[in-house]
C-alpha positions as CSV (number, residue, x, y, z in Angstrom):
1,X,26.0,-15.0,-36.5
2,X,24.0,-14.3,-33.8
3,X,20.7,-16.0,-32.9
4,X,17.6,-13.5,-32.2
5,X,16.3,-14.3,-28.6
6,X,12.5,-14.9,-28.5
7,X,10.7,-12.8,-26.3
8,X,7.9,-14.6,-24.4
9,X,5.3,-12.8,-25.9
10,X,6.5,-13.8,-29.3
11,X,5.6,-16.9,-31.3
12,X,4.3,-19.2,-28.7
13,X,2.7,-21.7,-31.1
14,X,-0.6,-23.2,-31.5
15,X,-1.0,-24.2,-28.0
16,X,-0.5,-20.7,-26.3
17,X,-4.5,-19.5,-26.4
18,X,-5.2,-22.1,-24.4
19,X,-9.1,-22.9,-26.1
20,X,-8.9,-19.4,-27.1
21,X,-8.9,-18.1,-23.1
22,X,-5.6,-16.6,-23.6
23,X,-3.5,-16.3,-21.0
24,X,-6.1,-14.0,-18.5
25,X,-9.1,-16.6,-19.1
26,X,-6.4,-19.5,-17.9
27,X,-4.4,-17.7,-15.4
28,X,-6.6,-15.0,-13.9
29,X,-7.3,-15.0,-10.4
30,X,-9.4,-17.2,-8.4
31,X,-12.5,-15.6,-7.3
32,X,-11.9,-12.2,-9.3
33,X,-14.9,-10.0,-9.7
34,X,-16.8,-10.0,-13.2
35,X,-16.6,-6.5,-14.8
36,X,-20.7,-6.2,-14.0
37,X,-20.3,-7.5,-10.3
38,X,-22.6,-4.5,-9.5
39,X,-25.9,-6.1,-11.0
40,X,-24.4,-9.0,-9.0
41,X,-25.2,-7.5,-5.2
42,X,-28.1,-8.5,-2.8
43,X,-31.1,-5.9,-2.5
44,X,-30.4,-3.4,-0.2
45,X,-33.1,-4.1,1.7
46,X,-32.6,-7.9,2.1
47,X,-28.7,-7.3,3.0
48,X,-29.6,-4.4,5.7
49,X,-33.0,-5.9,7.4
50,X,-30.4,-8.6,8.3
51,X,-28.1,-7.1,9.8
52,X,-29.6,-3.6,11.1
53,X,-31.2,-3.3,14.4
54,X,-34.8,-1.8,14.5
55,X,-34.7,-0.5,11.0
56,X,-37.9,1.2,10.4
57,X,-40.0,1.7,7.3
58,X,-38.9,3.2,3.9
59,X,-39.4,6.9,3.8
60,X,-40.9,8.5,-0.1
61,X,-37.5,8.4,-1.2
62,X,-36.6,5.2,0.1
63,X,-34.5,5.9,3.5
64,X,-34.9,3.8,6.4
65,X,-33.3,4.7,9.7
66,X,-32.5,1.6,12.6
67,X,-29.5,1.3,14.7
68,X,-25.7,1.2,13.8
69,X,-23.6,-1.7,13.8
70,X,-20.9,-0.4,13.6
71,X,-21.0,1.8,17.2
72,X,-22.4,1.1,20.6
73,X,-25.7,2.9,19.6
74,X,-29.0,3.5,21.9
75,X,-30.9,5.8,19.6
76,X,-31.1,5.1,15.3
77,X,-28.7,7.2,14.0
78,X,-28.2,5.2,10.9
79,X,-29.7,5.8,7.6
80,X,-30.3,3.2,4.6
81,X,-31.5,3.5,1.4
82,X,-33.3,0.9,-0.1
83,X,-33.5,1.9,-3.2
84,X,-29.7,2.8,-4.7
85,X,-28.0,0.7,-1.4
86,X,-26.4,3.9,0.1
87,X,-26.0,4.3,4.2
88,X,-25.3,6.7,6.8
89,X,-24.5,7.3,10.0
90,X,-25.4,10.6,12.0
91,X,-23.0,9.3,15.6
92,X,-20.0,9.5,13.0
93,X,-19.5,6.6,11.5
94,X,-19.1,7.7,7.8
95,X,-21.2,7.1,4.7
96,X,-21.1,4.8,1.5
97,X,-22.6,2.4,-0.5
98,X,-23.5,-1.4,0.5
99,X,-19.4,-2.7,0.1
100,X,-18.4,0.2,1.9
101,X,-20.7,-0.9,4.4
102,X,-19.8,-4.5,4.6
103,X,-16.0,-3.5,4.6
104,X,-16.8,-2.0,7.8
105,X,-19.1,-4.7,9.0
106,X,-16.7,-7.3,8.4
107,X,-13.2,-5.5,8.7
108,X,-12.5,-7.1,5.0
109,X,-11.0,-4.9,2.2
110,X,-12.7,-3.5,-0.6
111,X,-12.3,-6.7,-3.2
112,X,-13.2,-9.4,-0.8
113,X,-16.3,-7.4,1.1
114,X,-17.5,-7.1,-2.7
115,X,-17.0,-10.8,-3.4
116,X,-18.6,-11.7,-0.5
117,X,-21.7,-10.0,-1.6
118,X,-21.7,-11.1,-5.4
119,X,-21.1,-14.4,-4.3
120,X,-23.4,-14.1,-1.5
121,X,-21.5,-15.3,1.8
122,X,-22.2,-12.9,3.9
């Protein structure tokens, strides 16, 4: 007769939680995002005074305007919102929230520019 093959998901003993992790707490990636990284972030304002040129006062709802980073720019076409994090630029640039706009900034994808910014290296 035949032996049943166990299937590694199967009966893998006492030891398999690992301290009741399970396998994800144990094995997950290093530096991986919590699932409220979001509450995580800088304020808008600190993470853009630093790194936009002569960005003006808040407007009533919040919207700043200074010079773009991101383009050889003489006049402030750039917008930023202190309030929610949002950005735009009016040369062409695009539009986004603060990780959209540190992707850009830093030429990082969309995980790392956001783990740079919980983690705060930026």
């Amino acid at each position: 007769m035949k032996q049943a093959r166990k299937t590694p998901g199967r009966d893998r003993g006492q030891y398999s939680k690992a301290g009741g992790l399970g396998m994800w707490g144990v094995y997950r990636r290093p530096g991986k995002l919590p699932s409220d990284w979001r509450r995580w972030l800088p304020s808008p304002e600190r993470y853009y005074r630093a790194r936009v040129d002569r960005l003006g006062k808040p407007n009533g709802k919040g919207w700043a305007q200074g010079r773009c980073p991101l383009h050889d720019d003489s006049h402030e076409s750039l917008s930023v919102n202190f309030q929610h994090g949002g950005w735009r630029c009016f040369a062409g640039c695009g539009c986004g929230d603060m990780v959209s706009f540190h992707e850009r900034l830093t030429g990082k994808g969309f995980a790392e520019a956001a783990r740079d910014l919980v983690e705060g290296r930026q």
